[in-house]
Every structure is written in C-alpha cells, then in structure tokens.
C-alpha positions as CSV (number, residue, x, y, z in Angstrom):
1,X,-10.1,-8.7,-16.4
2,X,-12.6,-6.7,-13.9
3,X,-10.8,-6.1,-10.5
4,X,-11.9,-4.0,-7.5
5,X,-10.0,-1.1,-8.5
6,X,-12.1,-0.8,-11.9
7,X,-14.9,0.3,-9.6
8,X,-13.4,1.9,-6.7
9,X,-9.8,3.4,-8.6
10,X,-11.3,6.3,-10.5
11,X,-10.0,8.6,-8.3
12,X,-6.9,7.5,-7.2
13,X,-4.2,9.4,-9.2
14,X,-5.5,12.2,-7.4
15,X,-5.4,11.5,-3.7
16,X,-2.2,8.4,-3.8
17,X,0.6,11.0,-4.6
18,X,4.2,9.3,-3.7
19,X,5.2,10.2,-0.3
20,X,8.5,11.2,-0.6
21,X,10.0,10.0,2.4
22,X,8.4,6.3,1.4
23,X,10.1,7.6,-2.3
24,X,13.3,7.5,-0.9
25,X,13.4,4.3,1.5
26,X,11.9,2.3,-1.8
27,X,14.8,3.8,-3.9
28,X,17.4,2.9,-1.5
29,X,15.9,-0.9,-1.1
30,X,16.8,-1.2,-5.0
31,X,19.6,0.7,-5.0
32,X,22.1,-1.2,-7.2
33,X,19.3,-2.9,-9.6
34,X,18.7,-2.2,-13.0
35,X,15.4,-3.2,-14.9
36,X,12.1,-3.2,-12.3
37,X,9.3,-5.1,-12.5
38,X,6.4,-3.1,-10.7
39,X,3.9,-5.4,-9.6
40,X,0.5,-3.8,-9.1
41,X,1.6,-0.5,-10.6
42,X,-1.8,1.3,-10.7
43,X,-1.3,4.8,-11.9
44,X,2.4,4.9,-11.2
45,X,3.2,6.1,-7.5
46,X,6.9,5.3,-6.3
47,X,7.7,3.9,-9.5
48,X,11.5,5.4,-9.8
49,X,12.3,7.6,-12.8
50,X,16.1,6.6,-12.6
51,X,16.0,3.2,-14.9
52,X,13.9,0.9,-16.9
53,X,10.5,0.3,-15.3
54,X,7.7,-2.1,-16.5
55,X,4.4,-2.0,-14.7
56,X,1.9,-5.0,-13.9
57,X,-1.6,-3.9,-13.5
58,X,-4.4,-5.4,-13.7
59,X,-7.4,-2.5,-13.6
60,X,-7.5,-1.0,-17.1
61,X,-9.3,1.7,-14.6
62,X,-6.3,2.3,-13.2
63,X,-4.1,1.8,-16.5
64,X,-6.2,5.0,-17.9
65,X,-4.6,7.3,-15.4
66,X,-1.0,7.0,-15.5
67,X,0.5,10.2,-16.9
68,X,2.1,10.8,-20.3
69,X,5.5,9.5,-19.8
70,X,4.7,6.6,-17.3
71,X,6.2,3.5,-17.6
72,X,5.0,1.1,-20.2
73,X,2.3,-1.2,-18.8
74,X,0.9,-4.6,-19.1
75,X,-2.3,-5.5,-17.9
76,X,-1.8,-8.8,-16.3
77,X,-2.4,-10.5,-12.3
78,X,0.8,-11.0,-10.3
79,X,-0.5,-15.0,-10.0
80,X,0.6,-14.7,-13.8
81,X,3.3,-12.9,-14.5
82,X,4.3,-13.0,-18.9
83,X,7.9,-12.8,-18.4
84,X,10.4,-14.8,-18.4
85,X,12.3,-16.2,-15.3
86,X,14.6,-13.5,-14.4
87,X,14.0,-10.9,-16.9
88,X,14.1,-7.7,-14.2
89,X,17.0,-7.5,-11.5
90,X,14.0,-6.7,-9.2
91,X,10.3,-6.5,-8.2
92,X,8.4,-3.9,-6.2
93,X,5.3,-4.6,-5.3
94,X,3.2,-1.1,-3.1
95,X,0.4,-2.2,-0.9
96,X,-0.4,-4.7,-3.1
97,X,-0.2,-8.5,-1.7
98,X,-3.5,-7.9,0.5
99,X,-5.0,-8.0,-2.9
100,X,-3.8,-10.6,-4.8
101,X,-6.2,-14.0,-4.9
102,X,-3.1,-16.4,-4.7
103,X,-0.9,-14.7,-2.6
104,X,1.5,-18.0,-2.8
105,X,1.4,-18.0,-6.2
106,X,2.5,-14.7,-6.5
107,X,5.1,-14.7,-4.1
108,X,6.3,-17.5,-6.2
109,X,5.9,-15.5,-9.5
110,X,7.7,-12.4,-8.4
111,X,10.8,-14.5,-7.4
112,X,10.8,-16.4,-10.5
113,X,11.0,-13.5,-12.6
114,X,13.3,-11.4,-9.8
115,X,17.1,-12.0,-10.7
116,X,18.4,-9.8,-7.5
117,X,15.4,-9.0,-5.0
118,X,11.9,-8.5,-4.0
119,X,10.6,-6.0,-2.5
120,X,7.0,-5.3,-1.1
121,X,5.5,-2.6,0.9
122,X,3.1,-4.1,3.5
123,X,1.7,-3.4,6.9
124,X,2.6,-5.5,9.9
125,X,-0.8,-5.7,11.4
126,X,0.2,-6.7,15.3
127,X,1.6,-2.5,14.8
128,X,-1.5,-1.1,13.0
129,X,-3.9,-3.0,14.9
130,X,-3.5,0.1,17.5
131,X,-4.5,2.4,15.0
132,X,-7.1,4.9,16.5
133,X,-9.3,4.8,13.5
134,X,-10.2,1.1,14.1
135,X,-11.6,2.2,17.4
136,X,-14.3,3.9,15.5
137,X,-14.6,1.4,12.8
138,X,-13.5,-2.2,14.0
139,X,-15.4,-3.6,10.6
140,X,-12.0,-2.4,9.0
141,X,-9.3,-4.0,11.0
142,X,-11.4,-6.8,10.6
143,X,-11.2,-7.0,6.8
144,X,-7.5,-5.8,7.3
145,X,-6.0,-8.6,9.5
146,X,-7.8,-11.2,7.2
147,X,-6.3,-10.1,4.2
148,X,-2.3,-9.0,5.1
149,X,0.1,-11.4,5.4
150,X,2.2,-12.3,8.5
151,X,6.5,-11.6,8.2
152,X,6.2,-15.5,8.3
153,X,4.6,-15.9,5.2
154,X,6.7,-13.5,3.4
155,X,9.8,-15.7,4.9
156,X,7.8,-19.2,3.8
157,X,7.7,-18.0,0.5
158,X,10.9,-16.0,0.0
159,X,13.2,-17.0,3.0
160,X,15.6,-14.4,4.6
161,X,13.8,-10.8,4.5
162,X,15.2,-7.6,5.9
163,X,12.1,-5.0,7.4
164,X,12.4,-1.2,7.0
165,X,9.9,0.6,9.7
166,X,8.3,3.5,7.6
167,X,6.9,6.1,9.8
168,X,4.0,8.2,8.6
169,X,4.5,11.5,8.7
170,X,1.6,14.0,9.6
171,X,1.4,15.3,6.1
172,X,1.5,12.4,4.8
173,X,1.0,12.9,0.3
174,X,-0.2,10.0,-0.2
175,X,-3.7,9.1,0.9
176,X,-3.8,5.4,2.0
177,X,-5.5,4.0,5.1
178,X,-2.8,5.6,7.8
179,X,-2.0,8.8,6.3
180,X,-4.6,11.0,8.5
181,X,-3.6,9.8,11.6
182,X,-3.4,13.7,13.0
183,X,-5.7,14.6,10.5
184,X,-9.2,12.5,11.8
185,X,-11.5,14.9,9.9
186,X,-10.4,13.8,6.5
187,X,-12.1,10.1,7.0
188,X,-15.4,12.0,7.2
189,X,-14.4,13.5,3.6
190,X,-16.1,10.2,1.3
191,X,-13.5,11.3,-1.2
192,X,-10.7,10.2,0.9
193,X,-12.6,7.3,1.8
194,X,-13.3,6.3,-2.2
195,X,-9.4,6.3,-1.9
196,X,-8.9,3.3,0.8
197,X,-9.4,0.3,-0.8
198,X,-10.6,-1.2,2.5
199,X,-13.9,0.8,3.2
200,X,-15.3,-0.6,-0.1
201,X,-15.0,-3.6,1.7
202,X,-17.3,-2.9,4.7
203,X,-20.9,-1.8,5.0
204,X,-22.3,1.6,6.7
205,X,-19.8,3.5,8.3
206,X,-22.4,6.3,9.0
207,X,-22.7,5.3,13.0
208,X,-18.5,5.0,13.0
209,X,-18.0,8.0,11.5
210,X,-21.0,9.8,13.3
211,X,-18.9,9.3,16.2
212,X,-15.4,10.3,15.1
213,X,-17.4,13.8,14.0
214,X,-19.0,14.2,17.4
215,X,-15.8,13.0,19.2
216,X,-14.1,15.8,16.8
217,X,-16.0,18.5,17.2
218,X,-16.3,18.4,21.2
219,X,-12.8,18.1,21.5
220,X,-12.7,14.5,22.9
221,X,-10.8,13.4,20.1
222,X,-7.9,15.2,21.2
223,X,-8.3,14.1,24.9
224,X,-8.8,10.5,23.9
225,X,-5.5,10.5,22.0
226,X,-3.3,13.0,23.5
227,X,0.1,11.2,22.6
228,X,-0.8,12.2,18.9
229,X,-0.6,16.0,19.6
230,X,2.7,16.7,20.2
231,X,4.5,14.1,17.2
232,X,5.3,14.8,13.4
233,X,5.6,10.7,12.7
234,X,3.7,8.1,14.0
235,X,4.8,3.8,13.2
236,X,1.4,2.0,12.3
237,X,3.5,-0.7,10.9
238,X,4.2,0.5,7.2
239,X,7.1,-2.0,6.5
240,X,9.3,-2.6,3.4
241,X,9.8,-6.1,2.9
242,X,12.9,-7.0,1.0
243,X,14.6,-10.5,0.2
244,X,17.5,-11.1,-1.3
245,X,18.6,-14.0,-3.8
246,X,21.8,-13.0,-4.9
C-alpha cells in the first residue's frame, strides 16, 4: 500500500509535535465519547491519551514512528475502513481529507463507522488563501485550493457541522504549512519543507524562496507585512469540523 507519506514522512515525528492549544480544542470537540477511530493517524499527534484509540494509517513509513505506547494501528485507506458500522463513538480525522483519493467515499466511511460524531481538522481555504507565503510561492495555493474541500462538501456528505476557528499561535509546535507565519526564515530550512506535504507537490521553489531570503534579509519582509509584527496568533483558516448524529 505505497502512499505519499512513504516517501516524504520520514521525518515527520520530529517536526509535527501536537500543538497544544489545537490539543485541547480537539479534546473538547470529543468530549463525552469513548472509543476513537483516528483516521489518518500517522505517527500519533493529537491522538488523546484519555480512552481507547485505534489509528488508520496507511504509510507503513509513517506506522514505523509512532512511539512505544502509541495506539494500536491498522494500516488501511479511509475509502476502506475494516470495521464495523458503529464500532467507535467517534472519528477524528488531522489534516487528512486533502489526501484521501475518494474523499466521498470516505466521508461516507467515517460516518458509517461513527456512532456519535465526526470530527476533522481542515483548512477553509477563502481564509488561507491570504497567507503571505503563497505570495512567494503561488504553485502552493494552487495545489492547495485543488485539493481541500469546501464547508459545503463536508455538509453534502455529513449534513449539520459546527466550525471551531483555530488560531496559530507564533510558536506554533507543530510544523504544518501555517505554523511559521512570524517565523518566514524557517521555509528556507528544506527540513521544514520535507515536513509540508504540499511542497512535494510543486516543482523548484529555488526562485520563490530566493526571494523570501532576499525580502528577509533587507528587511522588506517586515515592511511588506507589518500587521504580523505586533500579534501572538494569526487565523489562516485552521478549522475543526464537527457533525453530529446523535
């Protein structure tokens, strides 16, 4: 079962830590449910310690890093989900529908399996769409708004769904797309980058990134984005997604 993240996931246990703050809202969306289904587990972020987790994961790559003590694991696609209908209370789902091949189908398979709720981190792309970073790169929102679904889709699929705005803040722990927002120098770092699923995506970056140094380093940075300098949180559309069927 090769995936994406068997080439480009080597890394990431080390640079997507939970963020606490995105910790917390995703324990407070479940609040109430018992047994979790963690769809598109990888190596365990924001899976919460505090009752009975089973992960979905396709990437063996990413199987192999989940710490001792991680939740047990099956290596399966959410289109195809081996369990039962309504054998977990609830399924999460963390940055992971932009990735699935049949999002419909998926969608479909998390609420049969789902007794209580769904709920899915996500980006609302008319928000993120602002980002600075895709003024350097526009290849990336690009790939971006192709591949994340609309708040309509989410509701064609699952009907009724609540959204919880998720603000990044500036030190941000976990290293996805958004997290540098006040921190532009760490897109130069390829590490980081080998960390963003979407900039395996694109081609060169060299001339975007060439820029974002130069920019950087003579201070225009700063001047083209003054709002940035004096915030601890910044809303590029990080959304939880939650629906409800009981």
């Amino acid at each position: 079962m090769a995936t994406l993240y068997d080439s480009i996931g080597r890394t990431y246990s080390g640079r997507r830590q939970s963020e606490p703050r995105f910790a917390a809202a995703i324990e407070n969306a479940i609040r109430g449910c018992g047994p979790i289904l963690n769809v598109g587990a990888g190596a365990g972020s924001y899976e919460p310690n505090s009752r009975l987790v089973v992960g979905v994961e396709p990437s063996r790559t990413m199987i192999a890093q989940r710490a001792a003590g991680s939740a047990p694991v099956v290596q399966a696609r959410a289109e195809a989900l081996p369990f039962r209908d309504a054998s977990f209370d609830a399924v999460l789902g963390i940055l992971t529908v932009h990735h699935w091949a049949g999002q419909q189908q998926g969608f479909a398979e998390c609420a049969r399996v789902a007794r209580s709720r769904v709920v899915f981190l996500t980006i609302d792309m008319h928000v993120c769409g602002r980002f600075w970073l895709y003024d350097y790169l526009p290849e990336l929102l690009q790939i971006d708004r192709s591949i994340f679904p609309s708040f309509e889709r989410f509701e064609q699929a699952l009907g009724p769904i609540e959204l919880t705005e998720l603000p990044i803040p500036a030190d941000c722990r976990d290293g996805f797309l958004g997290a540098y927002w006040k921190r532009p120098r760490a897109y130069l770092d390829p590490a980081v980058r080998a960390s963003i699923s979407t900039f395996s995506k694109i081609g060169d970056v060299t001339l975007g990134l060439s820029r974002l140094e130069n920019d950087i380093d003579s201070g225009k940075w700063q001047q083209r984005y003054p709002s940035l300098q004096g915030i601890d949180e910044l809303d590029l559309g990080y959304r939880l997604v939650a629906a409800h069927f009981t």
